[in-house]
C-alpha positions in Angstrom: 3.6 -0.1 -19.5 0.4 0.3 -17.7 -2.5 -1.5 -17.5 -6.0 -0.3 -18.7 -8.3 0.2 -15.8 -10.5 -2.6 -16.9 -8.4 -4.8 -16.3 -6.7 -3.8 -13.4 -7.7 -5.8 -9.7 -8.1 -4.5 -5.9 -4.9 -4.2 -4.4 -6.8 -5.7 -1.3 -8.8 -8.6 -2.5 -8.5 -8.9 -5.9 -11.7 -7.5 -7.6 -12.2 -5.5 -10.4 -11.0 -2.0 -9.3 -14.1 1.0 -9.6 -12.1 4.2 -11.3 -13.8 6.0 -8.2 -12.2 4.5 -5.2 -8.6 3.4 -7.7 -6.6 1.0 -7.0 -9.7 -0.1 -4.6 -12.9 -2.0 -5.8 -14.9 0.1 -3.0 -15.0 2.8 -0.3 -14.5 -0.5 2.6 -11.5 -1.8 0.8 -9.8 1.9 0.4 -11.1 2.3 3.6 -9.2 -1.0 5.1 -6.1 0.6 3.7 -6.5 3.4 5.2 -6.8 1.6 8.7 -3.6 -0.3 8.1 -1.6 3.0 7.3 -3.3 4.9 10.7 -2.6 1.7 12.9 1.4 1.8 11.3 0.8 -1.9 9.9 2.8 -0.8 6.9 6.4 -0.4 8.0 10.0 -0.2 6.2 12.6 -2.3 8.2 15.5 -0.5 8.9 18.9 -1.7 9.4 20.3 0.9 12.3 24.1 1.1 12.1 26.4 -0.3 15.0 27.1 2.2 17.9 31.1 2.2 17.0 30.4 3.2 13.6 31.4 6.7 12.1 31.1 8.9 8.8 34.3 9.9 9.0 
C-alpha cells in the first residue's frame, strides 16, 4: 500500500515532500542526492568468490 503524497517525508531530511522535486522537499535536497550518486557514496557490497572456486 502506498502512501498519499501528503503525507509522505524527504527521503533526506525528513520534510514534507513537494510533488515537484518527489521523494525530495526541494531542488537542494534532490540535488544532494544527486551529489552522493555522482561521488559513488551509494554502493552495494559485494561478496567476490574465492580464487579456487569454479562453476563447474
Amino acid at each position: 500500500m502506498t502512501t498519499p503524497d501528503t503525507l509522505r517525508t524527504c527521503v533526506n531530511c525528513d520534510h514534507a515532500a513537494v510533488a515537484e522535486y518527489k521523494p525530495f522537499c526541494s531542488r537542494r535536497c534532490a540535488d544532494l542526492d544527486l551529489g552522493r550518486w555522482l561521488n559513488e557514496s551509494y554502493t552495494i557490497p559485494a561478496v567476490e568468490p574465492p580464487d579456487d572456486w569454479s562453476e563447474e
